[in-house]
C-alpha positions in Angstrom: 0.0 0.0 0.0 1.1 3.1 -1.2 0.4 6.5 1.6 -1.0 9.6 -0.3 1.3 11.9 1.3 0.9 15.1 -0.9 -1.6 17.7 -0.9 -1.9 19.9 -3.9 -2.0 23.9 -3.0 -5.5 24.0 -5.4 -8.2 25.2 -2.3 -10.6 22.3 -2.4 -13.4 24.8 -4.3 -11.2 24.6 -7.1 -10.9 20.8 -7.7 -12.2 19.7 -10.9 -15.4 17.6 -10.8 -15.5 16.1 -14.3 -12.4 13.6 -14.9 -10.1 13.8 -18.0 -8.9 10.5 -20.0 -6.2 10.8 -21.9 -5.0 8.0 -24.8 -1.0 7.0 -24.6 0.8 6.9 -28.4 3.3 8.0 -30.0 3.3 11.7 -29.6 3.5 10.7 -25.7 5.7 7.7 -25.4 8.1 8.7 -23.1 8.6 8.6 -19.2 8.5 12.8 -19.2 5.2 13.3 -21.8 3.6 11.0 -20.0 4.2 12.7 -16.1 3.1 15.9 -18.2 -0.2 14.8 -19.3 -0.9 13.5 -15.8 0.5 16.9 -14.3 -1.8 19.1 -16.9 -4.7 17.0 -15.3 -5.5 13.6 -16.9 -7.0 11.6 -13.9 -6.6 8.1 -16.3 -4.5 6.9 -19.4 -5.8 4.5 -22.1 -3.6 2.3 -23.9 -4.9 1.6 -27.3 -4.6 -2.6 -27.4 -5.4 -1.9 -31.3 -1.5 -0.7 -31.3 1.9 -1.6 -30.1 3.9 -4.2 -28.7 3.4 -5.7 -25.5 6.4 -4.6 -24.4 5.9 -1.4 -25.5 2.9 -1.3 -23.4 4.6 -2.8 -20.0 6.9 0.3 -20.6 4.3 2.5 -20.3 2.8 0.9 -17.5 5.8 1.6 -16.0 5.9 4.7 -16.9 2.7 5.7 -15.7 2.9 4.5 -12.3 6.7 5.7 -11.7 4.8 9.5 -12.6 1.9 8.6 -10.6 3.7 8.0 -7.6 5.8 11.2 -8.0 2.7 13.2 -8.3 1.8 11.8 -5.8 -2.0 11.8 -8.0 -3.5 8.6 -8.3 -4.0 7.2 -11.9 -6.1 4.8 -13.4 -5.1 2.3 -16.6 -7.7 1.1 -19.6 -6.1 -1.6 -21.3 -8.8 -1.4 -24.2 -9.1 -4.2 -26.5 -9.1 -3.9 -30.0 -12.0 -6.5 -30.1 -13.6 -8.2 -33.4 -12.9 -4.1 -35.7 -13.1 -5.1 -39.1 -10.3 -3.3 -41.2 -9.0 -3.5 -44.6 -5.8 -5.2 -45.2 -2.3 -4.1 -46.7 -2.3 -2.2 -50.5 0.3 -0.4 -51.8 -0.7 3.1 -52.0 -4.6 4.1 -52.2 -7.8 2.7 -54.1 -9.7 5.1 -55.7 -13.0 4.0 -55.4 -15.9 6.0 -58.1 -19.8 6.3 -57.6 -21.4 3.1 -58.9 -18.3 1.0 -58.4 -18.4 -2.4 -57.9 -15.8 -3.2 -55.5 -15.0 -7.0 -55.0 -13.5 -7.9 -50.9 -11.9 -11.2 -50.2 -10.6 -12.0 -47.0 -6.7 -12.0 -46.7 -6.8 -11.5 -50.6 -4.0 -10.7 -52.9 -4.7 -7.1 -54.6 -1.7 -7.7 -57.5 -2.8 -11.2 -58.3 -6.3 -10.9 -57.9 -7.4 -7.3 -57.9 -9.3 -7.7 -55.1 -9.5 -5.6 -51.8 -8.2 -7.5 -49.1 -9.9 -7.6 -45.8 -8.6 -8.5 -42.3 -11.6 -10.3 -41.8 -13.7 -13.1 -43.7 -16.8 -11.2 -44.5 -18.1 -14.1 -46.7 -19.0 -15.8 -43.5 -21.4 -12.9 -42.2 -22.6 -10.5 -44.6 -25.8 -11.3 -47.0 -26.8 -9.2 -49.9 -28.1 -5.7 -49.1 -26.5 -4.8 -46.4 -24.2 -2.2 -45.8 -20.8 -1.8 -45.8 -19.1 1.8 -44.6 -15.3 1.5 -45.8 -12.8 3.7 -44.3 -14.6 4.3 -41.0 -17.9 5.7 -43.7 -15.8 7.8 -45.8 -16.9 5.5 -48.8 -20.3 3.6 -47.8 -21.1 0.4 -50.5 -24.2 -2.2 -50.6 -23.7 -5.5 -50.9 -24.7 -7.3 -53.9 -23.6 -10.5 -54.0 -21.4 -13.2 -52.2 -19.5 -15.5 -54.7 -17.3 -18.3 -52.6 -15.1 -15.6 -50.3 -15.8 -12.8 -52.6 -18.0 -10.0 -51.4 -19.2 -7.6 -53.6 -20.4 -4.5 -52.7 -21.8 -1.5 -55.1 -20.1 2.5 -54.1 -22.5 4.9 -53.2 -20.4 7.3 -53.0 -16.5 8.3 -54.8 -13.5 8.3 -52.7 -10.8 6.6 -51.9 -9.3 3.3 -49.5 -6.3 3.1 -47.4 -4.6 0.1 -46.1 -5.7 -1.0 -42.5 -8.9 1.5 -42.0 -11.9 0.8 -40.5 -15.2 -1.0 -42.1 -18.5 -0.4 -40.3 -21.4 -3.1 -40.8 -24.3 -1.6 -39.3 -27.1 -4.5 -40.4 -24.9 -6.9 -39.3 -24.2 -9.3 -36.3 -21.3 -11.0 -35.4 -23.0 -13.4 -33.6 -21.1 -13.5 -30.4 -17.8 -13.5 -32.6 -16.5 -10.5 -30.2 -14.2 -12.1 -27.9 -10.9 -12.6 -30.7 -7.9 -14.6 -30.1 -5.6 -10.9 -30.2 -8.3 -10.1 -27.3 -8.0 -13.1 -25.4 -4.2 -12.7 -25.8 -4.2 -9.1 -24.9 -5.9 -9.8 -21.7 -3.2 -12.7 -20.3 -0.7 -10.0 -20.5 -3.0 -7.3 -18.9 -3.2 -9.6 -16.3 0.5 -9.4 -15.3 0.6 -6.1 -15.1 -1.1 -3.1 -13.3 -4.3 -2.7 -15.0 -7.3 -0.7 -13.5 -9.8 -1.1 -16.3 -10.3 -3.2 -19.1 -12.4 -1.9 -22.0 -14.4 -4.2 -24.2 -15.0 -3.4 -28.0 -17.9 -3.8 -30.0 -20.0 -5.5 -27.3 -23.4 -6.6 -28.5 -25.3 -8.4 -25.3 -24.9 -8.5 -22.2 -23.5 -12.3 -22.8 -20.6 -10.2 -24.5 -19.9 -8.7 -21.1 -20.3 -11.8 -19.1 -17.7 -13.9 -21.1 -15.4 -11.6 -21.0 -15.4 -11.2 -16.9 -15.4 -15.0 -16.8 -12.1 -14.8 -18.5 -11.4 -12.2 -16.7 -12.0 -14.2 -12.8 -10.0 -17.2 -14.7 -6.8 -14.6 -14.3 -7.8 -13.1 -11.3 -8.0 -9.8 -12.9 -9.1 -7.0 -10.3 -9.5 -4.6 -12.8 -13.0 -3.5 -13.6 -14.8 -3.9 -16.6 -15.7 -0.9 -19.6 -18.1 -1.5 -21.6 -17.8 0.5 -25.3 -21.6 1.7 -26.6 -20.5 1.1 -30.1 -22.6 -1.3 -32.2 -26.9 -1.2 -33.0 -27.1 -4.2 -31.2 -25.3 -2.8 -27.9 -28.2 0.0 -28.3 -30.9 -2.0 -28.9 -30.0 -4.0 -25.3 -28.8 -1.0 -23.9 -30.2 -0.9 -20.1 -29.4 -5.1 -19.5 -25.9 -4.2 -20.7 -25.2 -1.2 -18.4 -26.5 -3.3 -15.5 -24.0 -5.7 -16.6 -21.0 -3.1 -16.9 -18.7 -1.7 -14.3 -18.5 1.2 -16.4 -19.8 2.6 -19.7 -18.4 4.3 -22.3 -20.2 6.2 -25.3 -17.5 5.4 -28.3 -19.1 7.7 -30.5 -16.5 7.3 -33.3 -17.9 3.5 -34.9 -21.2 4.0 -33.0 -21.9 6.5 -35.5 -20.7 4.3 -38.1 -22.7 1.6 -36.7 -26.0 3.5 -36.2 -26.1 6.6 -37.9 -24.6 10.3 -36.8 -28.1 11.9 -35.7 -28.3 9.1 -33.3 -25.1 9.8 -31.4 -26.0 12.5 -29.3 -29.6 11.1 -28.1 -27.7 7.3 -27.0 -25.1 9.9 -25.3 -27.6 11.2 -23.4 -29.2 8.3 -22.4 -26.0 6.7 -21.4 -25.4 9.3 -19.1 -29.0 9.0 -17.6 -28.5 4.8 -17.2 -25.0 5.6 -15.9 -26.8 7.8 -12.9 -29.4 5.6 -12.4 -27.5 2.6 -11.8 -24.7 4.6 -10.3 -22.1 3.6 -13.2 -19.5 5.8 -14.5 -19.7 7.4 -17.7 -17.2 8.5 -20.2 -17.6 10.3 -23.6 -15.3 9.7 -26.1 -13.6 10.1 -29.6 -13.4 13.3 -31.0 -13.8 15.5 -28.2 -11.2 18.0 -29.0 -10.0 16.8 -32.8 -8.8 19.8 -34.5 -6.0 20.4 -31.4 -4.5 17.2 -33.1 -3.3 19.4 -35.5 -3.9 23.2 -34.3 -2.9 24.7 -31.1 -6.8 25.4 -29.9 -10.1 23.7 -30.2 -12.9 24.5 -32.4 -16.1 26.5 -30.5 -17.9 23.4 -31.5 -15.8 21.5 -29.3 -15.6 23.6 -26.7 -19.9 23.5 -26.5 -19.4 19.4 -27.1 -17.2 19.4 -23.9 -19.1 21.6 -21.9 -22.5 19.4 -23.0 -20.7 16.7 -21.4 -19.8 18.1 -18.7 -23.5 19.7 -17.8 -25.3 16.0 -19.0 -23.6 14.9 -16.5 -20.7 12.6 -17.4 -17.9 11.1 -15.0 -14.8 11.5 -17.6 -14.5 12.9 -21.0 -11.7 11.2 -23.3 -8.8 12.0 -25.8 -8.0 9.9 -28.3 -6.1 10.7 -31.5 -5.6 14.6 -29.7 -3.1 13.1 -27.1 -1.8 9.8 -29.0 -0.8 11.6 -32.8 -1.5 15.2 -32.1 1.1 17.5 -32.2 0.0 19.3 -29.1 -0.8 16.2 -26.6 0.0 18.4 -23.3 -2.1 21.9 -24.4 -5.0 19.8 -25.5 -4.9 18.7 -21.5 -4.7 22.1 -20.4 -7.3 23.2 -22.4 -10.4 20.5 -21.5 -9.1 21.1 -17.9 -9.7 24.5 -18.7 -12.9 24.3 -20.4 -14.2 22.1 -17.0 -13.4 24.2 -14.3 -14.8 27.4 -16.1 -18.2 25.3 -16.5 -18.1 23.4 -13.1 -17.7 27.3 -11.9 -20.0 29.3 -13.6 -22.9 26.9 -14.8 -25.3 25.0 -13.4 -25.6 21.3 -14.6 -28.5 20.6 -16.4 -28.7 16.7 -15.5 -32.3 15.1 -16.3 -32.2 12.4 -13.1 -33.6 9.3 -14.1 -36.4 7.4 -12.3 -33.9 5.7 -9.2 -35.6 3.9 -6.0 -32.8 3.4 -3.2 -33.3 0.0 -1.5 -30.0 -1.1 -0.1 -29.2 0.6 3.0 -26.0 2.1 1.4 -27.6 3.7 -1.6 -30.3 5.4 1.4 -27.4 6.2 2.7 -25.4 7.7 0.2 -28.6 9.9 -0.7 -29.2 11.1 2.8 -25.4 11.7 2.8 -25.5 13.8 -0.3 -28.8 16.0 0.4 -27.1 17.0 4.0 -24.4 17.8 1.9 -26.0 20.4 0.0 -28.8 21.3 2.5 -25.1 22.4 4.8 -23.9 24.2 1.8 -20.5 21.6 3.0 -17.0 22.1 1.6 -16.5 18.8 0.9 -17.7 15.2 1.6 -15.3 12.2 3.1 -16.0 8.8 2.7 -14.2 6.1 4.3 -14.9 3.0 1.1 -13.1 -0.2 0.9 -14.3 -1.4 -2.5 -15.0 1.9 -4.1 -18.7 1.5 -3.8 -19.9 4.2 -1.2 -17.5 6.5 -3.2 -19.7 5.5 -6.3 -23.2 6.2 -5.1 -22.1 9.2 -3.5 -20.9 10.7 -6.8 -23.7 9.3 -8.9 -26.1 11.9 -7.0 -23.3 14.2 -9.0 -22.3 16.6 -5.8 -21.2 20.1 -6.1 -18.5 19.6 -3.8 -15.2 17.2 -3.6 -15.9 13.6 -2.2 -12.8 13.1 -0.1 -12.9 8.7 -0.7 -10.8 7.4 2.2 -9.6 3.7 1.5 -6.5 1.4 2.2 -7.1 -0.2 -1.3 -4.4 1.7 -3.7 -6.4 -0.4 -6.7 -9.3 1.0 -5.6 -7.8 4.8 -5.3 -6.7 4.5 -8.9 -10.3 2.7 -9.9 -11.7 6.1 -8.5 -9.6 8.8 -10.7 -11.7 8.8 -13.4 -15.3 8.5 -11.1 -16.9 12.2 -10.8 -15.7 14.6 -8.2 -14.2 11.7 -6.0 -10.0 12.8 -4.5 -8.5 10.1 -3.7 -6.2 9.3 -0.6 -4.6 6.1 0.7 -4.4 5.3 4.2 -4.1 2.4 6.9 -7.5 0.9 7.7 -8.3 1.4 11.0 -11.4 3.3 13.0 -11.5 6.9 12.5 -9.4 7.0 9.3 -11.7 9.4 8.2 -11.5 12.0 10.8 -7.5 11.3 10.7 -7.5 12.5 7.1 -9.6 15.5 7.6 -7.0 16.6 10.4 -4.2 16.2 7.9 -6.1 17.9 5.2 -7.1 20.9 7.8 -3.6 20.8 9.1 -2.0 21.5 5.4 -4.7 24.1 4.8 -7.0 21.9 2.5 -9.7 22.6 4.6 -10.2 26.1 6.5 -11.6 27.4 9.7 -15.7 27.2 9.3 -15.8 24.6 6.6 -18.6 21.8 7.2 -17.4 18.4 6.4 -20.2 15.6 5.8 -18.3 12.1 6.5 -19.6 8.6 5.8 -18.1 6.0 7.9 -18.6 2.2 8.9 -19.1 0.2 11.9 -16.5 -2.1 10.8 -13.6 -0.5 8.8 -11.9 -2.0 6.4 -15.6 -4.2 5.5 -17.1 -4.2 2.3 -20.6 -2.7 2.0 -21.1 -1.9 6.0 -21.4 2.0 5.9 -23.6 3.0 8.6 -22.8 6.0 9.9 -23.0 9.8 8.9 -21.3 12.9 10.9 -21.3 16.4 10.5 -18.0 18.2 11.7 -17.4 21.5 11.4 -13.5 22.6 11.3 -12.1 24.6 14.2 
């Protein structure tokens, strides 16, 4: 176990409610980019499974933690799978593709000897004629026609042109519970040797998806908690049973608008959000967030309002993909989104629709009551003594104005927490009063001031899953 010893001179008014996620690549591979991205205020770091070596990615585990525990800042790791992405296979140079077209795919095929467009993936086996077929990631969508032997063929909407190893979306079609692959199952062996916090599953279509893959998860007893990406029709279509299923959810809107349609994006988003409160699940929106800072030193407006919508719906994290693993200003783009947050955490008030949500276990009652004294007080901040993480979850999914202090001996659990709305993390022994300890230490190093109302959630037996029981006011002398 790992003591959070450092205390940050931000006053506890200023913390930042909504989390950043930021994605490792190249344009951060290194020991120093990485401690940067954390210090600009990424609260997790997603390692694109899609990508890269093994090894590469034990380095940056490495990396992360060695940075995480000079910061003294708690950090959690997605090791997200690449999952069953259908992607076109290796060309020389690009295909230009003209309206009308009639493009022939074979699986693994040989573009000089045949003429054919290869594919990573036999789509023989699972396409049927006229369905659709949205080649590099929708930027040329086809129809199928016909399927001769391994052959698909597949009639252009649209002109264009292909490049080797990008995306195809199948939006009428199911896999079939073809979503846990052999890279995925390797993946997650290694993920289970090292120190993972999250694993994220791609392209999830039931909620048997998301029960297979924690079953292979128990089989390496993985303590990491389980992502599910909202990224297929099917995944909306069963989208309640699968976030009951999930540890946490995340919208992926980049193939979920491939998979669905654009228009649709923004209304799953928003329900997401509302199933992620109502079953007290972390949200995060992703892909696309803050694009154009992959190439230009400030967002768009358009991105700012996109962040700041996600921010007042309501989510737990927002995430940067391509902006922090290619872009050419990785760092700024962190500065910036924590920029845009604490400007909308302090000026605006969240517009969150609460969903219909009936407390029945004595720690969701609990965690409400705990919350409306909160704000009834007008408190500074609330501290929660949490072993698993759960009380620290309830508490934040009634999405509190103030800090939630989570005090908790589990460092797994501290770094599970980064990316969970407005909960601050600190590490200490287990033991009775832990939470009263920390307050003195946080008071004592002018966290807290004179006046300030503390609301803290404690247990009869410390150190017990799921036995908080008690509530106390304090005010700080």
């Amino acid at each position: 176990m790992d003591l959070t010893t450092h205390v940050s001179n931000v006053p506890v008014s200023a913390y930042k409610r909504t989390k950043i996620i930021a994605t490792v690549g190249p344009a951060t591979d290194s020991y120093e980019k990485i401690k940067q991205l954390i210090s600009a205020g990424a609260n997790g770091l997603r390692l694109n499974f899609s990508h890269g070596l093994h090894e590469e990615h034990a380095q940056c585990i490495r990396w992360i933690r060695e940075a995480s525990r000079e910061l003294d800042k708690p950090v959690a790791i997605i090791q997200d799978l690449q999952g069953p992405k259908i992607r076109l296979g290796d060309f020389e140079g690009e295909i230009p593709v003209a309206k009308g077209e009639m493009l022939a795919l074979e699986y693994e095929a040989d573009r000089k000897a045949t003429g054919h467009i290869p594919v990573q993936y036999d789509l023989a086996q699972r396409v049927k004629s006229g369905v659709r077929l949205y080649l590099f990631d929708g930027r040329v969508r086809a129809v199928v026609e016909r399927i001769e032997a391994s052959v698909v063929y597949a009639k252009a909407e649209n002109s264009g042109v292909l490049l080797k190893r990008k995306g195809i979306n199948l939006p009428d079609t199911d896999l079939a519970g073809d979503i846990i692959t052999p890279k995925d199952i390797a993946d997650l062996a290694f993920g289970a040797t090292q120190d993972i916090d999250y694993v994220a599953q791609s392209f999830v279509q039931t909620a048997q998806d998301l029960r297979n893959m924690r079953s292979l998860m128990n089989k390496h007893k993985m303590n990491a908690l389980l992502i599910v990406k909202f990224e297929t029709r099917a995944a909306v279509d069963h989208m309640e049973e699968i976030v009951q299923e999930a540890d946490t959810i995340m919208v992926a809107r980049g193939d979920l608008a491939g998979e669905t349609s654009t228009e649709t994006v923004p209304i799953v988003q928003h329900q997401l959000i509302g199933l992620g409160l109502k079953y007290a699940k972390p949200t995060i929106v992703a892909t696309q967030t803050m694009l154009s800072m992959t190439e230009n030193p400030a967002p768009t407006r358009a991105e700012v309002s996109d962040v700041a919508t996600a921010i007042m719906v309501g989510a737990d994290a927002i995430m940067l993909s391509e902006e922090t693993a290619a872009g050419k200003y990785p760092i700024a783009t962190v500065k910036t989104m924590k920029h845009i947050i604490l400007r909308c955490e302090q000026e605006l008030t969240p517009k969150i629709i609460w969903p219909e949500r009936e407390e029945r276990t004595p720690q969701g009652v609990i965690s409400r009551a705990i919350h409306r004294m909160a704000v009834n007080l007008k408190a500074t901040a609330i501290v929660a003594e949490t072993k698993s993480g759960a009380t620290a979850h309830a508490i934040s999914a009634w999405r509190p104005s103030m800090p939630v202090i989570a005090v908790t001996s589990d460092q797994r659990v501290a770094q599970q927490l980064a990316i969970v709305y407005a909960v601050k993390s600190y590490v200490r022994p287990v033991g009775e009063q832990a939470g009263a300890k920390l307050t003195d230490w946080l008071s004592e190093n002018k966290v807290f001031k004179t006046a300030d109302v503390i609301v803290a959630a404690s247990g009869k037996y410390p150190g017990v899953v799921g036995t908080t029981d008690t509530i106390k006011v304090r005010v700080i002398e």
